[in-house]
N, C-alpha and C positions, 0 to 999 in steps of 0.2 A: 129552896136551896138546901134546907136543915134536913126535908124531905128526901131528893137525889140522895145526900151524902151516907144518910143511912143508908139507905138503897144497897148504895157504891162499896161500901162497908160487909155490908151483909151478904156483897155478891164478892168480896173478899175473903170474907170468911168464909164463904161458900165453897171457892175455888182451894181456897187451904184444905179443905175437910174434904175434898174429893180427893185434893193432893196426898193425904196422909193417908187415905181409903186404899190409893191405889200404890202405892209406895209399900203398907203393910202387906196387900194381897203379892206385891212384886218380891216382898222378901219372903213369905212364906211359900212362897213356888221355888223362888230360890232354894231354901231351905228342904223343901219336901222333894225338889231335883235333886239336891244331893242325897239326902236319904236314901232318894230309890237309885240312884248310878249307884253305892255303897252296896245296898241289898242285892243288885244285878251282878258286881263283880262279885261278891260273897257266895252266889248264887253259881257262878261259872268256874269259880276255881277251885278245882275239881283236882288238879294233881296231887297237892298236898305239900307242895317245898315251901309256903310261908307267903308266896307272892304272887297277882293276877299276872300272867304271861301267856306267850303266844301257843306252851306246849298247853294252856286250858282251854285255848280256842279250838288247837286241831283236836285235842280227847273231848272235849262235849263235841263237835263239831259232827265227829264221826260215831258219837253215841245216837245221831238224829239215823234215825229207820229211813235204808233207799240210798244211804249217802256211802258203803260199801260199794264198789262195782268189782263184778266179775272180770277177772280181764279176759277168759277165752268164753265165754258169753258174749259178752260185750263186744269183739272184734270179729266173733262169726253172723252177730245181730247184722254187722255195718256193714258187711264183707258180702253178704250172702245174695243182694242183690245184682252186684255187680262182676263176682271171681265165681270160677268153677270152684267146685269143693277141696281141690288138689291145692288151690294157692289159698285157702282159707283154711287148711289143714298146716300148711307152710307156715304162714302168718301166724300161725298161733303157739306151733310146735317151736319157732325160732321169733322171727316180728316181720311188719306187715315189708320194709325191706328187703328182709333176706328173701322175702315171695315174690319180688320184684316187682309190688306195686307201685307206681310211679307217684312220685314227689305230689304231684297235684291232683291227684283224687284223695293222698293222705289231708292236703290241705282243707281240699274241697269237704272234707267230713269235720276235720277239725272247725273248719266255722261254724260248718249245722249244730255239730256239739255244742260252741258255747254260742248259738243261737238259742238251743233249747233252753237250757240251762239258765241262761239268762232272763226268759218267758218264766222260767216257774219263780223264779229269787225275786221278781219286780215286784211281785204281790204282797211278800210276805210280813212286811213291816204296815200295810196298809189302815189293819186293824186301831196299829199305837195310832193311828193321826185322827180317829176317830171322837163323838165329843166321848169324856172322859178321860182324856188320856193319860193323866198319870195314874188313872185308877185303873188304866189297863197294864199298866207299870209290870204286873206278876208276868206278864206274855213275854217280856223284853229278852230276857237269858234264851228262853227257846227261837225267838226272831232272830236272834243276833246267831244263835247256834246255827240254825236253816244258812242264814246268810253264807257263814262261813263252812259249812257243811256241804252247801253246793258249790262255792271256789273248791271246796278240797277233790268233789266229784267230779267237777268239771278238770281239775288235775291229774286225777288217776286215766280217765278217759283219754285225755291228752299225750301223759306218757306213754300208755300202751298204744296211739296209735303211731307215734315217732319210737318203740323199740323199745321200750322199758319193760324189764319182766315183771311177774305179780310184784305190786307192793302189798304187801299183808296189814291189813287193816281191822283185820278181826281181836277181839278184845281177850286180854290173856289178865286173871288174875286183877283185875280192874283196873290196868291200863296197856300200852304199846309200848312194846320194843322200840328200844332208844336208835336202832338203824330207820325205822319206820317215819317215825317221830324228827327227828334231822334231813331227811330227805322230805318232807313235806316241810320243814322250816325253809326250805331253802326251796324249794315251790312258789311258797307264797311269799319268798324275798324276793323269788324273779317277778311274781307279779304286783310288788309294789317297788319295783326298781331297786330293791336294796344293792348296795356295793357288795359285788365277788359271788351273788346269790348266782348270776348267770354262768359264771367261768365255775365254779364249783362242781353243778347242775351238769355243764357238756363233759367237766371231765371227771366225772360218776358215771355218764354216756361211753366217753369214749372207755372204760376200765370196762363196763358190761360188753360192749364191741371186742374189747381185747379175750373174754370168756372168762373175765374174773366173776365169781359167782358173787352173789348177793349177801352169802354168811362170813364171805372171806373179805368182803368190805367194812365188816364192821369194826375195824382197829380206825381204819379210817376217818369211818365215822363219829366217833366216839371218841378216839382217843389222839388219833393222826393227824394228816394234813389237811383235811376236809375239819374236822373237827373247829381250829380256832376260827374256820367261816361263817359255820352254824352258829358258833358262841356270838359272833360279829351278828349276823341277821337275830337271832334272839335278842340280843341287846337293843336293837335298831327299835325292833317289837314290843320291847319293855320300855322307850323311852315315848314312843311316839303313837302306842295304844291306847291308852285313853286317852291322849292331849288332841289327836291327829283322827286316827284310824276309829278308833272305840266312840272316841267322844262326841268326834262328827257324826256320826252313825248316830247315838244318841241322842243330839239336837235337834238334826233331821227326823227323827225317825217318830216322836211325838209334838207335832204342830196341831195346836189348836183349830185350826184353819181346814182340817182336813186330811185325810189319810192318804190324798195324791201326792203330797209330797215326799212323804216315805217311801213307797213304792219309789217312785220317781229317781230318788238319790241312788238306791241298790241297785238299779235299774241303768241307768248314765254310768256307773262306777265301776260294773261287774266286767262287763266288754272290754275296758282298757287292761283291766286286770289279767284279763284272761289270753288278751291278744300278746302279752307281753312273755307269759308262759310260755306259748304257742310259737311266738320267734326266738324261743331258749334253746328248745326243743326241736325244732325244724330243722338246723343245720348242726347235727352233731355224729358221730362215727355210726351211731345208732338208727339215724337217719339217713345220711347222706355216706353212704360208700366213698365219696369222692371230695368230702368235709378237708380243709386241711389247719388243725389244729393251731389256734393259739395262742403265744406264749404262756399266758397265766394259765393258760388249759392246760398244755400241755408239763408245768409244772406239777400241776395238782393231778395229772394222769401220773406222772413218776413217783409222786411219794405214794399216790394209792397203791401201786405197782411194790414199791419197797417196804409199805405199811403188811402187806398180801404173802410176804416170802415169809 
């Protein structure tokens, strides 16, 4: 009896002492997770106003090589198989509408795009779920950059094939012009359902439909009625990026279990995002000749209009 109780004792203390084993190893992952989420947003915020936000996602995003698209490259690439050279010259000189491509070959390519797009993003987290993964930790800023660097490309691709002229992406003085930078806010608030990202979005469409030029949108942008939308979706961005967007990405994205999971998540997440884009984009002046505006659209089509005089 005296025999068991020791036993029972000792397989007591046994169980404590694995208990604390694993308890300590669970707080210093904890510990060393936040460390490295810390060194990751240190790592990406890159603008310089004091705080990680959404304008350090789209400026590293677009500092990733490939993530630039030509827009009359890119529309003669898509174009060339299927229009004579006359409506591929049209489509690029004005948008692929005014060449009177039809609705549903613009759609039909619109999917292929974020078909592609989506095949390359699925990979690229796959490394973190590998064994070592917080010691692959240093990779996470450029994974998360690719990530969002391909939404931004599959964006550009997107606009120009629903009518949007160049957006200029090229890097001036180390970083983008504040019209650049707000029209891509409001991109990736339509593709994560933010409030007003959609109505903003068509009526920046419908003002490019009307021949307001792209330099003359910029009060709007910046300072106008478009302006307190972008300030709303950045806000959206700054509350729900790391808790939401960033953080889940991050959980996901190093599983000891495996680097299928990573993949996996960017992978399931990318398509809804991008479909959401895609029906912003689809039914707007710039697309559709025959769109009819509204209300909140065509508000924010009047003050760009009065922002423009």
């Amino acid at each position: 009896m005296e025999k068991k109780e020791k036993s029972q004792s000792k397989l007591g203390r046994g169980i404590e002492d694995i208990g604390a084993v694993v308890s300590n190893i669970a707080n210093k992952a904890k510990r060393k997770t936040g460390d490295v989420k810390d060194s990751v947003v240190d790592a990406m915020h890159v603008n310089g106003n004091g705080e990680f936000d959404i304008e350090d996602i789209i400026i590293y995003g677009l500092k990733i090589p490939g993530i630039h698209v030509d827009r009359g490259n890119f529309l003669r690439k898509e174009f060339m198989k299927r229009y004579p050279q006359d409506v591929i010259d049209d489509a690029v000189r004005y948008n692929p509408a005014h060449a009177k491509i039809p609705l549903e070959d613009i759609n039909e390519i619109a999917d292929e795009v974020i078909k592609y797009e989506r095949s390359l993003v699925s990979g690229i987290s796959t490394a973190l779920g590998m064994p070592g993964g917080i010691a692959m930790a240093a990779t996470i800023p450029m994974d998360l950059g690719q990530y969002y660097g391909y939404m931004l490309r599959a964006a550009q691709k997107l606009m120009y094939l629903y009518g949007f002229p160049e957006i200029d992406t090229t890097e001036k003085n180390q970083t983008f012009d504040s019209e650049t930078l707000n029209i891509l806010i409001l991109c990736l608030g339509a593709m994560y359902g933010v409030a007003g990202a959609n109505a903003a979005l068509r009526g920046i469409a419908g003002a490019f439909a009307k021949g307001v030029e792209k330099k003359l949108l910029r009060t709007a942008l910046t300072k106008g009625t478009i302006y307190p939308i972008v300030k709303s979706v950045a806000k959206w961005f700054g509350v729900n990026m790391t808790k939401s967007v960033f953080a889940n990405f991050f959980k996901k994205a190093i599983p000891v279990v495996g680097g299928v999971i990573g993949g996996g998540i960017t992978f399931l997440s990318f398509k809804p995002c991008c479909d959401k884009l895609k029906a912003s984009l689809q039914d707007t002046l710039l697309s559709n000749p025959n769109h009819v505006a509204a209300e909140e659209e065509t508000i924010i089509m009047n003050g760009v209009r009065e922002a423009t005089i």
